[in-house]
N, C-alpha and C positions, 0 to 999 in steps of 0.2 A: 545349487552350487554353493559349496564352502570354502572361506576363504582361510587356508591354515598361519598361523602366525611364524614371522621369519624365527623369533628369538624368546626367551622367554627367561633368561638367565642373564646374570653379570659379567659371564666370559666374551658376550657378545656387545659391550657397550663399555669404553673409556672411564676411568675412576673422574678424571674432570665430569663428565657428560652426566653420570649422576650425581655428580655435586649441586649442577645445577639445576637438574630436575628437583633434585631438596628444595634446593634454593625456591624455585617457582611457586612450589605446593607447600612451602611454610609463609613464604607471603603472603597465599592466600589465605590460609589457614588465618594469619595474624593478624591481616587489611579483615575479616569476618568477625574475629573474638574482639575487636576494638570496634570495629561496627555498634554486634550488641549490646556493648557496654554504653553507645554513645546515644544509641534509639533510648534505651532506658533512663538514660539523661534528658531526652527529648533534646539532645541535639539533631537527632536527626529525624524528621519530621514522615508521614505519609505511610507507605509499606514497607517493610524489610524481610527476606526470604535469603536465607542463608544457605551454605552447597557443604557448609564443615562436615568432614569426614568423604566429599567426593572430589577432594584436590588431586586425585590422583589421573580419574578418567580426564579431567579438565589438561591438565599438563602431559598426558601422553598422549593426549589426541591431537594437539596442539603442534607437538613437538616435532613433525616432520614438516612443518608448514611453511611454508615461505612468503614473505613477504607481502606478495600480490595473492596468494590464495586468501579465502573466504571463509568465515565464519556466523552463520545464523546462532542466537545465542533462544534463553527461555527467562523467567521474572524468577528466573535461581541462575543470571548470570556471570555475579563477582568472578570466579573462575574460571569462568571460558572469555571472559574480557582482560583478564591480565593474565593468561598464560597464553593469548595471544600480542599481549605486549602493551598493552594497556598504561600509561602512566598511572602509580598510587595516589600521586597528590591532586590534580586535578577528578580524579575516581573518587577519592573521598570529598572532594570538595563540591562535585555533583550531587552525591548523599545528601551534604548538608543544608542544600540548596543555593549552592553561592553562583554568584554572577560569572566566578572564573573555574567555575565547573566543566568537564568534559565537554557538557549540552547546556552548557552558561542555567544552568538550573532547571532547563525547561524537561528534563526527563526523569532526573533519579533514579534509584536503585533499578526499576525495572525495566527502563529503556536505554541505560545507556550503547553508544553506538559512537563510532570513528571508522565512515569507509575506507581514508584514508589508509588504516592500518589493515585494512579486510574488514571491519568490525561489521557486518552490517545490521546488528541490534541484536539486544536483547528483549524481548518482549512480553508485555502482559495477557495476552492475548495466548491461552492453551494451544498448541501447537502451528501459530501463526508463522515461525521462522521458517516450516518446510516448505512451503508454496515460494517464499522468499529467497531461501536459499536455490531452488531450482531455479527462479528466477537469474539468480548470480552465477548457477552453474552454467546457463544458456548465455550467456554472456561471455564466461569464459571459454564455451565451445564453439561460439561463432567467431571469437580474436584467436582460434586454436595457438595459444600460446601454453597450451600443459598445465593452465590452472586447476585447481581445486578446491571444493567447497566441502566444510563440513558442518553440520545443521545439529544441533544438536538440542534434544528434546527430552522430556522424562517418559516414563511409561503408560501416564494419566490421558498424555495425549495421544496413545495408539486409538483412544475410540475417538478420534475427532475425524469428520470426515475429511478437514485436510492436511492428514496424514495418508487416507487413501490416496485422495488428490495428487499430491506432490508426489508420492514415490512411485505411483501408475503414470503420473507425466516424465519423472524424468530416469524411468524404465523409456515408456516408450519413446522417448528422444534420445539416452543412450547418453544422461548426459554425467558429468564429472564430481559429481557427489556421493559425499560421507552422509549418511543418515546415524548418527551416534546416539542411542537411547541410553540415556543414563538410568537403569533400573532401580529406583532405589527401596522399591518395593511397594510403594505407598503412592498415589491419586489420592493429593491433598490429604483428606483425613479415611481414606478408602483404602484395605489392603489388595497389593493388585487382582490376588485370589477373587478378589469380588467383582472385580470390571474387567478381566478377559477370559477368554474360553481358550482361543489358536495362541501358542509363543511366537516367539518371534520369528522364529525359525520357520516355521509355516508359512507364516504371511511371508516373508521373502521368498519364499518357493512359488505362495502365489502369483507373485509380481516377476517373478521370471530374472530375480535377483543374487548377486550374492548376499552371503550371510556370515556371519564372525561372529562366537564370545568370546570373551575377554574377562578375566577378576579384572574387575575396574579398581579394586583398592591397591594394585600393585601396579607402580609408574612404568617399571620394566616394562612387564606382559602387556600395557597398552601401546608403548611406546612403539615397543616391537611388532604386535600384530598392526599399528596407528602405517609404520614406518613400509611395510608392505604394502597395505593397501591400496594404499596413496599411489604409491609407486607403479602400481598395478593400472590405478585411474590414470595417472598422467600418461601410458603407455596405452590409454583407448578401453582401458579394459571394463567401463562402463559403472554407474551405482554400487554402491555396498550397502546392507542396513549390517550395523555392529550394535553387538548389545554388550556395555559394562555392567557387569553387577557391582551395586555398589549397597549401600546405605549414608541419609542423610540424619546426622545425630541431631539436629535443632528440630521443632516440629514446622508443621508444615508455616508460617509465617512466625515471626517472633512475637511473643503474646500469648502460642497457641497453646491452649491447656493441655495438650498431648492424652487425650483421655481415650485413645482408638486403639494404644499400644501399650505394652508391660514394659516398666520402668526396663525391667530384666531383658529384653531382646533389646533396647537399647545399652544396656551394659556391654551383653555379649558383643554386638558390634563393634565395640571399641576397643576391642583387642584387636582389631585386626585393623589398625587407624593407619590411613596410608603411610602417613608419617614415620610409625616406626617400621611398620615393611620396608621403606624405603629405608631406614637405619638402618637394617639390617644387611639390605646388600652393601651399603657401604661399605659397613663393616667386612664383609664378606672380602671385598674390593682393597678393605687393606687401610681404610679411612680412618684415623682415630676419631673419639668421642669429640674427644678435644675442637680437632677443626669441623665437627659435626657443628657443634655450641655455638662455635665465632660465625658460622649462619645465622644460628636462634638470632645472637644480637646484633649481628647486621644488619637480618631484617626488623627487631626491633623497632631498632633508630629508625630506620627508612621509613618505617609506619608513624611512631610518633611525631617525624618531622613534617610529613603530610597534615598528619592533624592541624601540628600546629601552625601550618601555614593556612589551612582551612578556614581553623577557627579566626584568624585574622584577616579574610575578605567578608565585604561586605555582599548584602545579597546584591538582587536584582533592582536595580533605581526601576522605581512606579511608569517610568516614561517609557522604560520598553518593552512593557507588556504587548504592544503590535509587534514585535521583533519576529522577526525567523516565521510569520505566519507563510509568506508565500513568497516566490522568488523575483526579484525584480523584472520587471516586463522590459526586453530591447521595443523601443517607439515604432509604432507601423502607422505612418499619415492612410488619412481613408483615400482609399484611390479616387480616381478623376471617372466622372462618368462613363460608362461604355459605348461606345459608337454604336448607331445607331443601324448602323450594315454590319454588325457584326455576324458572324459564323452563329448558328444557331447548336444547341446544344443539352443533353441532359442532366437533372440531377445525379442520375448516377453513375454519367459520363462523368460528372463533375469529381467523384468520392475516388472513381481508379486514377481518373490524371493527379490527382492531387495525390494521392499514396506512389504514382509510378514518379512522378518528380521528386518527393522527397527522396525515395529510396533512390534514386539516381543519385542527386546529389549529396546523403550525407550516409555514409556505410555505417554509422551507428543506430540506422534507423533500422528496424525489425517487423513485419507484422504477423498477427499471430490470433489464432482463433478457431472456433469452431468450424471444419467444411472451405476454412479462408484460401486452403492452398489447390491441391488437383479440382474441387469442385468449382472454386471460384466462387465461394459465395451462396450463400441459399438464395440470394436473386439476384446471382452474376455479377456483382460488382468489382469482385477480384479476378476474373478470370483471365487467364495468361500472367498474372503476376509472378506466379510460382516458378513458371518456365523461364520468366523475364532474371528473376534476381535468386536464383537455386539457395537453400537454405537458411533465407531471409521470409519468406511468408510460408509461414509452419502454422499446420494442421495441429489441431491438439484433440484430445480426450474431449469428452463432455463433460465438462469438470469445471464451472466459470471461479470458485474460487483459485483454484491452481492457476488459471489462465490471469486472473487483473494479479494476482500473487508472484506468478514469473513476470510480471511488467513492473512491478514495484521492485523486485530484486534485481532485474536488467537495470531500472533506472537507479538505482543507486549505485549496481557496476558501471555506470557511464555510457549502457547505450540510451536509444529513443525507440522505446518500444511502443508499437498503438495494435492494440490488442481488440479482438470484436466480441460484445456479450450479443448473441443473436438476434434477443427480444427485449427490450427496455423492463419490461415484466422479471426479468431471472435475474436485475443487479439486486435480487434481493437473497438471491443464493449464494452471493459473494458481497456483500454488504460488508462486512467486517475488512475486510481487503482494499476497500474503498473510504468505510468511516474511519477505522481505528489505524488504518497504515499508510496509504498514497495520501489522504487528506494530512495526517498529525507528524507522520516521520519527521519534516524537514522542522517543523518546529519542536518537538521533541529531542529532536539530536542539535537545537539550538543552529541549526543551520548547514550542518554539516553534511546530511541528506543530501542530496540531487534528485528530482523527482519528475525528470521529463518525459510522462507516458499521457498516450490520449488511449482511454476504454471508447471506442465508438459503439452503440448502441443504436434501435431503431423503434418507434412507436406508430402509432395509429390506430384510431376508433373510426368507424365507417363502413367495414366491409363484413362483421357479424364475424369479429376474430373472438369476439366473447372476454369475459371475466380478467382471463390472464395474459391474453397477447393484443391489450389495448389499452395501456395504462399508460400515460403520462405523469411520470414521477418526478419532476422536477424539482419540484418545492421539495422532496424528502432530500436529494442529493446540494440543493442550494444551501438546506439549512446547515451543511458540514462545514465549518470554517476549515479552508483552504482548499478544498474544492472548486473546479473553475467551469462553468454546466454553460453551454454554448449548443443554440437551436437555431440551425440558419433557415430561412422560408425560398429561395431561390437559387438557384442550379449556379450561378456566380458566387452567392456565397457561400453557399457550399463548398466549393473550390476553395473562395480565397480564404475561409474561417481553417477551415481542415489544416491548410500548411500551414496557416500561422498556428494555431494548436500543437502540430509537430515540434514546431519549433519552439515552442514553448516552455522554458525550464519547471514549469508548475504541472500538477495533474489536472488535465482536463476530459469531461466525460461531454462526447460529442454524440449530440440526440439528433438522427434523421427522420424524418418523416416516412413511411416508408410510403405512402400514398403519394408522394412527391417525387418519385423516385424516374417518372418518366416524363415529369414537368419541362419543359422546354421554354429555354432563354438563351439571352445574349451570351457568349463563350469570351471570358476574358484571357487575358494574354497569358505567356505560362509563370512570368513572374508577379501575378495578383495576390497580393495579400491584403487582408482586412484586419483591424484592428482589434482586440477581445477586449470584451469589456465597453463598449462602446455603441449606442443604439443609433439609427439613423431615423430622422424624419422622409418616410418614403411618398409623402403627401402631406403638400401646405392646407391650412386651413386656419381659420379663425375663429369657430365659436362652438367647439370642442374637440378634445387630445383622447384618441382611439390608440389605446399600446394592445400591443398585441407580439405573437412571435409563431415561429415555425410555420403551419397551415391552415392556422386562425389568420395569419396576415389576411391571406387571400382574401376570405371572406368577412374580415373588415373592410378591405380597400371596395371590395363591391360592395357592400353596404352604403360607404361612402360615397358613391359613385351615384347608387338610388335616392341618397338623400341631396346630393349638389343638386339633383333637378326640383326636389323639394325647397331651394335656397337655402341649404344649411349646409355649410362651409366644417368639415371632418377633417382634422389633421391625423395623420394617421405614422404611427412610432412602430417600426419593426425594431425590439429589446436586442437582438441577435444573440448575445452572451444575457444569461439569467443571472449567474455569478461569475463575476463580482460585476452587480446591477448601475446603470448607468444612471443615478439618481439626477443627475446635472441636467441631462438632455428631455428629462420627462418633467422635471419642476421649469426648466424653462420655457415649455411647452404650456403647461398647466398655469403659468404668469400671463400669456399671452391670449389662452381661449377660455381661462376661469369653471373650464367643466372638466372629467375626468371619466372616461369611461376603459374600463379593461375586459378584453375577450381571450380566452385562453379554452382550452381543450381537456386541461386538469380538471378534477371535482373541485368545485369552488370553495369547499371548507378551509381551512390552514393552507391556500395553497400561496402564488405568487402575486397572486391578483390580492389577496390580504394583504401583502408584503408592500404593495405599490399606493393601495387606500392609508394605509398609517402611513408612510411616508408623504402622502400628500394632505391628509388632517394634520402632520408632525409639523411638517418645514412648511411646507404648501396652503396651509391653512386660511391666512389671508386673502389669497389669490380665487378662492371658491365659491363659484355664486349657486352651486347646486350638489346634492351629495353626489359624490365620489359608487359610483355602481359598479358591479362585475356581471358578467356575461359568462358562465359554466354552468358545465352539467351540474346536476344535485349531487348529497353525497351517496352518491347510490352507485353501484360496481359496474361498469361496463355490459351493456346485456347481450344478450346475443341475437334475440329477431327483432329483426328489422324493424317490424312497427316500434319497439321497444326502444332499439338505437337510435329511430329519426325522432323521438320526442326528447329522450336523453342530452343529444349532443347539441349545441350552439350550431347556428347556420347565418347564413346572411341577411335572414330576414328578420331571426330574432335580434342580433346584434343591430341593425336598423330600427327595430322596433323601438330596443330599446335607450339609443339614441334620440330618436324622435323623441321619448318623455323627456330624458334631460333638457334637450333645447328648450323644450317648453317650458321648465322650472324659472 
């Protein structure tokens, strides 16, 4: 399918309407050439990636967009951030790193972002915005209010795999996105001849899409074909990819020696600078040079008074460097013990009540995943959900960056997305979605982010799942600041960790057991919530502190249980949340029994169980009458037969064992 453009000429557009498109795409042009005049000053610190000479596609893609519609941007995004509305003087004052920056400093030139305006980032990360922007588009097609989203990317990132991702998701969801490839011919210092074989035209055939070009140097012919499009989506009419040709005249970063290309095709390009294209219709339109000018110095002034108000903030005071990490937690007191008659019940009774209550109560809630919706789950935990709440637990592609990608883009449109990676093993297929975007957004955009999604996830070693589907990753995802990593060990807290997660304005990645999954406990009430962040002592003791979490609990507390008949007195700490780590409850523990032992499921190398030994030789150091040990596998990969896995993994007896020497120290 091809999508033809409504217009293509001046007879179809107001002499105002391209006044202001000048207007737009000389601003950018001029908020750019003050840019690199100011990097080379070293006024402006870090990376700078200029778009001069693509003011065009930037402003007519723009130009049909309203208010509430969306825009994903790329680390060439000056243009697509202020021909979406962007203010100059806070944008430059971002640049310079100031405290009254767009992102109070914390982003610069390659992140900046305002969801407020739709903005929902520009990014460093090669084609990071399109998983994002499906994300936003799924947002706007669950509020069906006629929104639209446009994602716009270079040609560098058609070979990233999420660019398949995202356009094969939201193909197959049918959802309300612009994919806008600004072609400028060039992947970084690569001409595209060298990194594709299919155009673009192709690959949208593949995907069962339409497809649009555009000269991207003429504001008109994008405006026009921008202004159908749109029109088309808001009407149902599903995904576009549009491809602008354009060219970028800076090299690919400011700095760069431009040694890949002939000074001479960069000549030739500049005859055809959007700029005066755009003159030309003016003129066409009947515009003198004259009132063409009194733009030039309009926008001028407008630029240089930005500066100067730039140069006149100070940066970031040193005190709020913790600023904008994570969102502030509403209080959840830890509930009151469970009765003792209570309703008996499962772990993974525990995972569907706790998603069917959310999704009852707050219709910004979403789930979404592999198998999550008619299968219910690779092992039934969603089942009936799909029927329960229609177009709320959506089935997705195999595709886990697209998938935690649309939860990062929902959560910055405002819903509460919790999305499933099926195996704790594959957050490493979508790792970048997790390290560089749900964890850093909200402090990047200095706050402006909203980042309320749970990735639930599932591990377990013990049944000879082998190498890749028994990994316990914690420590990798703990060590991301602003990530919020939560392993409950029992079928209650499971329940109450899960809601409170949901509701949770941070991201949090919630790790099941999947061995626990038929574990049977007390069933608490349906408004149970537990605290994040927050450990419990699940067993007194006095003459050593056992931390432990998920379904190492277990076989601590039996350990514990073989050693009280031995007269040694095991306090035993379920951690619940790994991040952000409850250091209070585990040094107050270690003041009281002066020993320290930690059991966990991870490889013991760099894992959490390191994280809690230096914390208690740090702080805890006084209180230690014997070394601080860990209880894990070696570092050696999950095996797969069984004689192999029973020597591998931590069990009751060795953690006992290994008790028993401490006491004796």
């Amino acid at each position: 399918m091809t999508v033809a453009p409504q217009f293509t000429g001046v007879e179809s557009t107001h002499a105002n309407e391209l006044l202001e498109m000048y207007r737009r795409m000389r601003r950018i042009r001029r908020f750019e050439q003050r840019a690199s005049e100011l990097y080379k000053a070293t006024e402006i610190p870090g990376f700078l990636h200029l778009s001069i000479g693509q003011e065009a596609s930037a402003v007519g893609a723009c130009w049909p967009l309203r208010d509430s519609d969306g825009i994903t941007s790329t680390h060439r995004g000056h243009g697509h951030v202020l021909a979406k509305g962007l203010d100059v003087a806070p944008m430059m004052a971002e640049l310079m790193g100031k405290g009254e920056g767009t992102c109070h400093g914390r982003g610069g030139s390659m992140h900046i972002a305002d969801p407020g305006l739709g903005i929902f980032g520009a990014n460093g990360i090669v084609g990071a915005g399109l998983p994002i922007a499906a994300g936003a588009a799924t947002a706007a097609k669950l509020r069906a209010v006629g929104d639209v989203v446009v994602a716009f990317f270079g040609d560098g990132a058609v070979a990233q795999g999420m660019f398949h991702e995202a356009v094969n998701l939201a193909a197959v969801w049918d959802l309300p996105v612009v994919f806008l490839c600004e072609n400028n011919h060039y992947s970084e210092f690569s001409p595209a001849s060298e990194q594709h074989r299919a155009p673009l035209s192709a690959r949208a055939a593949g995907y069962g899409i339409g497809y649009a070009h555009i000269d991207g140097n003429d504001v008109l012919a994008v405006a026009g074909m921008m202004t159908d499009v749109v029109e088309r989506i808001r009407q149902g009419g599903g995904p576009v990819l549009v491809e602008a040709e354009t060219y970028r005249w800076h090299g690919h970063y400011e700095g760069d020696p431009e040694r890949y290309r002939p000074a001479e095709e960069v000549a030739a390009a500049k005859e055809r600078d959007p700029l005066l294209v755009a003159r030309r219709h003016l003129a066409a339109a009947g515009m003198s040079t004259s009132q063409v000018d009194a733009i030039d110095k309009e926008i001028d002034k407008e630029i240089e008074a930005a500066i100067d108000w730039a140069r006149s903030l100070p940066e970031p005071a040193p005190e709020t460097l913790h600023d904008y990490v994570s969102a502030p937690r509403v209080h959840i007191p830890e509930p009151a013990p469970l009765p003792a008659d209570a309703e008996i019940f499962r772990s993974m009774d525990a995972v569907r009540l706790a998603l069917e209550h959310e999704l009852t109560a707050d219709p910004s809630v979403f789930v979404a995943g592999i198998d999550v919706g008619a299968g219910g789950n690779v092992f039934g935990l969603t089942r009936g959900l799909a029927q329960a709440f229609p177009g709320r637990v959506r089935d997705t592609p195999i595709s886990e960056s697209a998938v935690v990608g649309t939860a990062v883009g929902a959560a910055m449109a405002g819903m509460k997305p919790v999305v499933e990676i099926m195996y704790m093993d594959f957050i490493g297929v979508c790792l970048d979605m997790l390290l560089n975007q749900a964890a850093k957004l909200r402090f990047m955009t200095g706050g402006r982010a909203s980042m309320p999604l749970v990735v639930r996830t599932q591990f377990g070693a013990g049944r000879s799942s082998g190498s890749q589907h028994s990994q316990s990753l914690e420590a990798i995802l703990a060590h991301i600041p602003g990530l919020t990593v939560v392993m409950p060990s029992t079928p209650a807290d499971t329940y109450g960790l899960l809601r409170a997660a949901i509701q949770d304005p941070n991201p949090v990645v919630f790790v099941e057991n999947r061995l626990q999954y038929g574990l049977k406990g007390p069933r608490p009430s349906a408004d149970h919530l537990i605290p994040l962040g927050k450990a419990k002592v699940i067993r007194e003791g006095t003459d050593i502190t056992l931390v432990s979490w998920s379904r190492m609990v277990h076989d601590g507390l039996a350990a514990a249980e073989l050693l009280a008949g031995e007269g040694i007195s095991v306090e035993v700490i379920d951690l619940r949340t790994i991040a952000p780590l409850d250091r209070e409850t585990v040094l107050a523990s270690l003041a009281k029994t002066n020993r320290l032992v930690i059991a966990h499921e991870a490889v013991r190398d760099f894992g959490v169980g390191a994280e809690l030994s230096a914390l208690a030789v740090d702080e805890g150091f006084w209180h230690l009458d014997a070394p601080v040990t860990r209880v894990a596998p070696p570092s050696v990969p999950a095996p797969y037969a069984p004689s192999l896995e029973r020597v591998w993994l931590p069990s009751r007896d060795t953690i006992a064992e290994t008790l028993r020497r401490i006491a004796a120290v």
